[in-house]
C-alpha positions in Angstrom: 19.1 -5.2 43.8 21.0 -8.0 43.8 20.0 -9.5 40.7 20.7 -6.5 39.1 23.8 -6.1 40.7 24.9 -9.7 39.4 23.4 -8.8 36.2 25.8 -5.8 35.5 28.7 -7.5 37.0 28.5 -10.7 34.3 28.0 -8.4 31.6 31.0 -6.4 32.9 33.1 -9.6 33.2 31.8 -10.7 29.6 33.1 -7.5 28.0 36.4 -8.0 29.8 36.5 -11.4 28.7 36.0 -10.7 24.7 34.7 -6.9 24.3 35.0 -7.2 20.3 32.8 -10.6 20.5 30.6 -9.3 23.7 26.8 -9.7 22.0 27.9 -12.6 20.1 28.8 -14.6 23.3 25.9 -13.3 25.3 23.6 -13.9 22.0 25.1 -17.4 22.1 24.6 -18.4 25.6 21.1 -17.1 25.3 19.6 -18.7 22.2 17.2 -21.2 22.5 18.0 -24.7 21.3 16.6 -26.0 17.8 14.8 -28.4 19.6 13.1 -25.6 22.1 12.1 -23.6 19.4 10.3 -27.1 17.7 8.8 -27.4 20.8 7.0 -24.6 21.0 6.0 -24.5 17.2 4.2 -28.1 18.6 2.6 -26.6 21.5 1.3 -23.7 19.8 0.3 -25.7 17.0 -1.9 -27.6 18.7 -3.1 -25.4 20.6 -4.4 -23.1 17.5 -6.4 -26.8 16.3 -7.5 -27.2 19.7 -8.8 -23.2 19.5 -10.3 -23.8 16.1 -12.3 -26.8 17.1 -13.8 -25.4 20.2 -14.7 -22.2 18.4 -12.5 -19.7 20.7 -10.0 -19.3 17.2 -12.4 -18.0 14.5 -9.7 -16.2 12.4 -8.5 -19.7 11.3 -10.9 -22.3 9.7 -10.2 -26.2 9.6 -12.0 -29.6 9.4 -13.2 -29.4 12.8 -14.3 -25.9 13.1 -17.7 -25.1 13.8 -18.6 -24.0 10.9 -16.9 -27.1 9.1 -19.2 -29.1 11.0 -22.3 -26.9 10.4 -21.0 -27.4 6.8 -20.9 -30.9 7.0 -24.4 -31.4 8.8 -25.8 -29.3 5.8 -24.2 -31.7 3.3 -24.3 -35.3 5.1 -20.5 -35.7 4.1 -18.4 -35.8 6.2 -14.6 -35.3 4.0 -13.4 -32.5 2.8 -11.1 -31.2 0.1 -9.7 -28.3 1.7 -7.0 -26.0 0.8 -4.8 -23.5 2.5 -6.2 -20.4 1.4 -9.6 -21.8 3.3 -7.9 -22.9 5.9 -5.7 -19.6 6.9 -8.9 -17.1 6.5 -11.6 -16.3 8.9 -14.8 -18.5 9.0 -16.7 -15.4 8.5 -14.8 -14.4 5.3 -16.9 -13.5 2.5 -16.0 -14.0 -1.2 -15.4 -10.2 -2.5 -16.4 -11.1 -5.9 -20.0 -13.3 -5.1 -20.8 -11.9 -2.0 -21.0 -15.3 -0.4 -20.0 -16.3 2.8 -18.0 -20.1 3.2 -21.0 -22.0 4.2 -22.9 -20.8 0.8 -19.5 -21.6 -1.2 -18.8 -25.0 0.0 -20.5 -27.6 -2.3 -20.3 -31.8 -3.5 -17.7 -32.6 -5.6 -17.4 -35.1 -8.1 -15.9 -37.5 -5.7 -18.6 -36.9 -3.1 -16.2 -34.7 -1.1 -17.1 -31.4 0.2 -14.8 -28.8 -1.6 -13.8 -25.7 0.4 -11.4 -23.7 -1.9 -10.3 -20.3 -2.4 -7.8 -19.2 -4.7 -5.5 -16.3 -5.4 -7.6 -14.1 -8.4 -4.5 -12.3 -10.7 -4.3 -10.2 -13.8 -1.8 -12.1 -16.2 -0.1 -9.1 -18.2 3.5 -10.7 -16.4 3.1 -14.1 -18.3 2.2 -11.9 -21.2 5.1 -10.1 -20.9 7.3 -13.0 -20.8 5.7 -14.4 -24.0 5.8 -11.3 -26.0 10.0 -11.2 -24.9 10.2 -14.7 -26.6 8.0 -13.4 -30.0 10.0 -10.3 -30.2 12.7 -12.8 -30.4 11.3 -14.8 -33.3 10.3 -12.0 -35.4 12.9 -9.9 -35.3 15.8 -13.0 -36.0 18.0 -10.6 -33.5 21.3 -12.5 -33.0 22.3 -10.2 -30.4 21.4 -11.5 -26.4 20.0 -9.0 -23.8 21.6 -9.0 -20.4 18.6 -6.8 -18.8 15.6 -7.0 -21.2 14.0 -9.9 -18.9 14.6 -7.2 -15.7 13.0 -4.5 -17.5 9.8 -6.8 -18.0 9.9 -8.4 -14.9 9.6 -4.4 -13.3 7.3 -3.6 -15.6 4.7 -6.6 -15.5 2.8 -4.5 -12.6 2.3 -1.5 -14.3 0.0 -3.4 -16.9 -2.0 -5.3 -14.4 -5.9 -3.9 -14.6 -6.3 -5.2 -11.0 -4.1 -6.1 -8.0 -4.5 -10.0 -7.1 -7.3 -10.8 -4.5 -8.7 -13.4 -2.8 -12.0 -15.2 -4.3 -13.8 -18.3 -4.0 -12.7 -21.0 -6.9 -16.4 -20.7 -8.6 -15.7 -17.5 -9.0 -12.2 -17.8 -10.3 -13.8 -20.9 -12.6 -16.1 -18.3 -14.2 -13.5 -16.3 -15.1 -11.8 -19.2 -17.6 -15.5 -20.6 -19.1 -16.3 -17.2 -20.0 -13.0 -16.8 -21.4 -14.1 -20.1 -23.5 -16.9 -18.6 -24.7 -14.6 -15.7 -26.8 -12.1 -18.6 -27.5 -15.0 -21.1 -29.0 -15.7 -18.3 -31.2 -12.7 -18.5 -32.9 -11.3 -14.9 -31.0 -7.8 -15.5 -28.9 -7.5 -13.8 -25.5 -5.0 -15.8 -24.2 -4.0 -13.3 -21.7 -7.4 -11.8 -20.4 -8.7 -12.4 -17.2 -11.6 -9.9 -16.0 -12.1 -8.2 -13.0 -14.0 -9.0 -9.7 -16.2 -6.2 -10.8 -16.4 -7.7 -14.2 -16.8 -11.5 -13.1 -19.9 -10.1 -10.7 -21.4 -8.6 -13.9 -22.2 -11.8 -15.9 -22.5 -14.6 -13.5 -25.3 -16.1 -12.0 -25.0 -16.8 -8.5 -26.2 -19.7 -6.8 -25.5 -21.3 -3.0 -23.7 -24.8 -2.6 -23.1 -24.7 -6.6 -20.7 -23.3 -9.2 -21.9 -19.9 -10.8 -23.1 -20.3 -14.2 -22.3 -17.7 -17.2 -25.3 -14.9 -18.8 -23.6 -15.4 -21.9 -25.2 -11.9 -23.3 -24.2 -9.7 -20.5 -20.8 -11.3 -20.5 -20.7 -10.8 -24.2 -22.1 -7.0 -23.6 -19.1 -6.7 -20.9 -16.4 -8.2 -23.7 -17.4 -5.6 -26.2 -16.7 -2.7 -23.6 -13.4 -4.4 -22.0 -12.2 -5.0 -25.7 -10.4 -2.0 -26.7 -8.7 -1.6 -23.4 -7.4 -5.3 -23.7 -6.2 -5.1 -27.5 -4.2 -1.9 -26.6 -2.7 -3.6 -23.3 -1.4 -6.3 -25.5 0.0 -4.0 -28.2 1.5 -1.8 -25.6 3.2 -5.4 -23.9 4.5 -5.9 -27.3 6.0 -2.7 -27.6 7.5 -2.8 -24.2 8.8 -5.9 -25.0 10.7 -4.9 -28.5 12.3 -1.8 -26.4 13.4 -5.0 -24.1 15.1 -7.1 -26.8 16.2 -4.7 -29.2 17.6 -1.6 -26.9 19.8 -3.1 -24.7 20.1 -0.5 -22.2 17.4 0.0 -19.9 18.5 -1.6 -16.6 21.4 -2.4 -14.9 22.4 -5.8 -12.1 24.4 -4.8 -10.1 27.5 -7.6 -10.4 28.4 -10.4 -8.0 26.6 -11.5 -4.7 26.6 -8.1 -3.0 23.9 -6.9 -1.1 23.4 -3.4 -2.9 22.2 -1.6 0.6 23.9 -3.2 2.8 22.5 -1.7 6.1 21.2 -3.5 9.7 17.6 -2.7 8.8 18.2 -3.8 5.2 19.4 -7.7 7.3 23.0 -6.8 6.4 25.1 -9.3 9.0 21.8 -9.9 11.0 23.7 -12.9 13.2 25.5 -13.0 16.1 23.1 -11.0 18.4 22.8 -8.3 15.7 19.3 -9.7 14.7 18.2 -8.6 18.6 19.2 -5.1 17.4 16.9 -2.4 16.0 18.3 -0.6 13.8 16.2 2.8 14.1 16.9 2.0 18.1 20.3 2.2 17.6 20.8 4.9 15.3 18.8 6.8 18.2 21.2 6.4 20.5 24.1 7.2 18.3 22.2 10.4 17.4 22.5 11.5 21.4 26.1 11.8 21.0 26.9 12.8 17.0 26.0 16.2 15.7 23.3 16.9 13.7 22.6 19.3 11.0 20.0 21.9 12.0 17.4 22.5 9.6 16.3 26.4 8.7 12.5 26.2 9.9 12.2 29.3 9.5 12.3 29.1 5.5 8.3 29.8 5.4 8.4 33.4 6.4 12.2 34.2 5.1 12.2 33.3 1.4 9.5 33.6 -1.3 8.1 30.6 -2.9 7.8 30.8 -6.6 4.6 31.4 -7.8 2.5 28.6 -9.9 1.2 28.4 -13.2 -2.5 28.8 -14.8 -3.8 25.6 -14.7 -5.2 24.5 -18.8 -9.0 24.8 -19.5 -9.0 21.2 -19.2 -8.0 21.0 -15.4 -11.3 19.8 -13.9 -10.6 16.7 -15.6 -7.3 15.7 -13.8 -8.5 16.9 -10.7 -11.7 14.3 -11.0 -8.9 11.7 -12.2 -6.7 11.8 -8.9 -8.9 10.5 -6.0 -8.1 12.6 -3.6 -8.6 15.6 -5.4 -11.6 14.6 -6.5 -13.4 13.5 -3.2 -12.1 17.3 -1.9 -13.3 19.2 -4.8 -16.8 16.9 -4.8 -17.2 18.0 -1.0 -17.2 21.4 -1.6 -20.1 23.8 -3.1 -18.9 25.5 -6.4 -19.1 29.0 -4.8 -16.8 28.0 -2.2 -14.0 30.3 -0.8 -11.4 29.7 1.7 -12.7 31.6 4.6 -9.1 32.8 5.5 -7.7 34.2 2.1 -11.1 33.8 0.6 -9.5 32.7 -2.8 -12.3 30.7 -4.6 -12.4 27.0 -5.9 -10.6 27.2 -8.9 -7.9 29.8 -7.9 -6.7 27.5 -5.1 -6.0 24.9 -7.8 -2.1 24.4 -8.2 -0.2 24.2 -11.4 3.2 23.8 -10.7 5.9 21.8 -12.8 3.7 20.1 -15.1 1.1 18.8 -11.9 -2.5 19.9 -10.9 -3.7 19.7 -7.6 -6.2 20.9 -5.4 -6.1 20.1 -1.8 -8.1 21.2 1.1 -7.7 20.8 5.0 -10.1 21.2 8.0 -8.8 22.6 11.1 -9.4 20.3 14.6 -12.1 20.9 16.8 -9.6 21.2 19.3 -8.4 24.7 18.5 -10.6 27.1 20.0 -10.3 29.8 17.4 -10.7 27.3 14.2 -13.9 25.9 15.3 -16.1 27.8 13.0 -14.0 28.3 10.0 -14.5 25.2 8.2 -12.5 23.7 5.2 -9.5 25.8 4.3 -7.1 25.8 1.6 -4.1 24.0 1.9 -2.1 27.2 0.9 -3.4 28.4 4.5 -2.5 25.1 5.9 0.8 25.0 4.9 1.8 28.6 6.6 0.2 27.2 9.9 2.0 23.7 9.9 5.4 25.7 9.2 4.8 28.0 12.2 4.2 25.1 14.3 7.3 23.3 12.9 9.5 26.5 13.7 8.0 26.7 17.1 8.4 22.9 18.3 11.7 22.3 16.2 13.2 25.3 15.7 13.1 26.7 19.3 11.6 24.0 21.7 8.0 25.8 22.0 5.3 22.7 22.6 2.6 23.8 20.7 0.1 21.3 21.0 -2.5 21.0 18.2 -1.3 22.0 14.8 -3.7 24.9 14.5 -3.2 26.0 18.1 -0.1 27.8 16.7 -2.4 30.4 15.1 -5.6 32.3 14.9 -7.4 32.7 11.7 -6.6 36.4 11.9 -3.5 36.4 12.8 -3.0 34.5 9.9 -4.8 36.6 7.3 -2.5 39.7 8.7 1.1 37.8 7.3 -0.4 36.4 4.3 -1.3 37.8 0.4 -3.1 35.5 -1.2 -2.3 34.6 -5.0 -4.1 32.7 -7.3 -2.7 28.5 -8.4 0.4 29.7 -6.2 1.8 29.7 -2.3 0.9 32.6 0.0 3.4 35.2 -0.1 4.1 35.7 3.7 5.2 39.4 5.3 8.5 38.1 7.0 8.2 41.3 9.6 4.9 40.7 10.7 5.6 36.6 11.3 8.9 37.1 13.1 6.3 39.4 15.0 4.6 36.7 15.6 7.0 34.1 16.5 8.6 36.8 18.7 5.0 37.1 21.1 5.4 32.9 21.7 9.3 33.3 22.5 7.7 35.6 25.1 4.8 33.5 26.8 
């Protein structure tokens, strides 16, 4: 008690003492030195190498790990070219392009050193982008400078990309450029191709403790298919790129040095003790004593959702192009119905603004009553996770499980079912509802 009691009475007498400048002193007085901070970085430093050596830090990978030395038993060298990328992955990693592991990728080089590289793999539509803004340039003659052309590209560079980077082992990433060579020798320019992990497994020959070599006809098989896709890429970049130059409009800096959100959690003035501070901490405990608006969660029995649209003859194949329809739509047998409103497969598809969806849920083995129904639509979903809301946020009723809120029959008794649309919901026979949990 005493501590404590010490405790509050030096914060007390460092309020007194400076109450506008209170965490900044107390930050001061309690930040550790440069040179503590070094210190630590040393210790922990070596003891990470130490951890890699003896085989206790297998996350990491270095000269004297045991797999470098199983590595280096298998070769009969003993140095290394190794770079960062090897060293700051696991020793178990596997190349996601080869299937090989690190002992199967690391090989002789030219200088009789062991090479143990990965590299970074990356699509190169932003250098393209770059290069078609200085050609739009050229052959237009425009005299006229664009202040936010480069933005625009720069924000768009991603949305052209056919794959995200990824990690792979440099053989791999070499047989992406020779094959590239083999289109280039041929007199055809792809300057700004680069294939796919997918693709790059399709047409190599894979070897242990070498570099891959090229199946020049199933690379050349691959290059017909990837073609089309690549030529209207490019003449989309140029496109994009014109727009960029020539119509001066599309983005705007904002001017000066000013942080545009300038927030604690955005690391707006993060000094002084402030960077101790969380700011979705604090913001809870200014919420204790500030009002707050109170929202109407009682919306989904009150008011009538508009109804959606028939979806075009051509729906199936949006749903099969969105994932997570798809995998929902695949899992379920064509004569499926929702065994609450029992609307069937295609009349729980949604068509509303302009977007088709089709989305299932399945209750939780927790609820009792919900144990035999299976998947349901998420029309029926929804109506049981607003009743839940209403009941938790609404008037303080713990619930528990989502689908504890309501029985399957219960449920079909508020509901009409309509087809691509939200339930309608019968606003007396909810409150009804809602009334006989008030009442527990």
């Amino acid at each position: 008690m005493r501590d404590h009691d010490k405790a509050a009475e030096d914060k007390k007498t460092l309020i007194q003492k400076s109450p506008k400048y209170a965490l900044a002193v107390w930050a001061k007085e309690n930040e550790l030195s440069p040179e503590i901070i070094q210190e630590k970085r040393e210790i922990a430093l070596r003891l990470a190498i130490e951890g890699i050596a003896d085989g206790s830090i297998d996350s990491l990978d270095g000269v004297e790990s045991p797999l470098s030395r199983k590595i280096q038993a298998h070769h009969g060298v003993d140095l290394f070219e190794m770079n960062r990328n090897w060293v700051e992955t696991a020793q178990a990693w596997k190349c996601p392009c080869c299937d090989r592991g690190k002992f199967e990728i690391s090989r002789i080089g030219g200088k009789r050193q062991i090479l143990a590289k990965l590299v970074e793999h990356h699509d190169h539509m932003a250098d393209a982008l770059k290069a078609a803004f200085n050609k739009v340039f050229v052959v237009s003659g425009t005299d006229k400078p664009t202040s936010t052309g480069l933005a625009l590209i720069e924000r768009m560079a991603p949305a052209f990309s056919a794959y995200p980077p990824v990690l792979i082992c440099e053989d791999c990433n070499n047989a992406d450029a020779a094959a590239k060579k083999i289109i280039s020798n041929a007199g055809r320019k792809i300057e700004w191709q680069s294939f796919s992990i997918g693709q790059i497994r399709r047409f190599i020959i894979i070897r242990e403790h070498a570099p891959h070599s090229i199946d020049v006809a199933k690379f050349l098989e691959l290059w017909g298919l990837v073609r089309p896709a690549y030529v209207a890429r490019m003449n989309l970049v140029y496109e994009v790129a014109k727009a960029a130059v020539l119509q001066d409009y599309w983005f705007e800096r904002y001017q000066g040095e000013a942080m545009a959100v300038p927030t604690l959690s955005n690391g707006f003035q993060r000094y002084n003790g402030l960077e101790l501070v969380s700011g979705e901490a604090l913001v809870r405990e200014m919420a204790k004593s500030t009002v707050k608006h109170l929202s109407n969660y009682s919306r989904w029995r009150t008011e009538e959702q508009r109804p959606g649209d028939k979806p075009p003859p051509n729906f199936l194949v949006i749903i099969e192009s969105l994932p997570g329809c798809a995998r929902m739509w695949a899992e379920l047998a064509d004569s499926w119905k929702c065994p609450v409103c029992e609307r069937s497969k295609y009349e729980v598809v949604s068509y509303k603004k302009g977007k088709i969806s089709f989305h299932t849920h399945l209750p939780t083995l927790h609820s009792p009553a919900w144990k035999s129904q299976g998947h349901i639509c998420m029309g029926c979903f929804n109506v049981v996770a607003a009743m839940k809301r209403e009941l938790e946020k609404g008037h303080g009723i713990k619930v528990g499980f989502t689908f504890d809120s309501i029985t399957p029959d219960e449920l079909r008794v508020i509901i009409h079912a309509r087809p691509h649309s939200p339930h309608l919901v019968d606003a007396e026979m909810a409150k009804a509802l809602m009334n006989k949990w008030q009442l527990r």
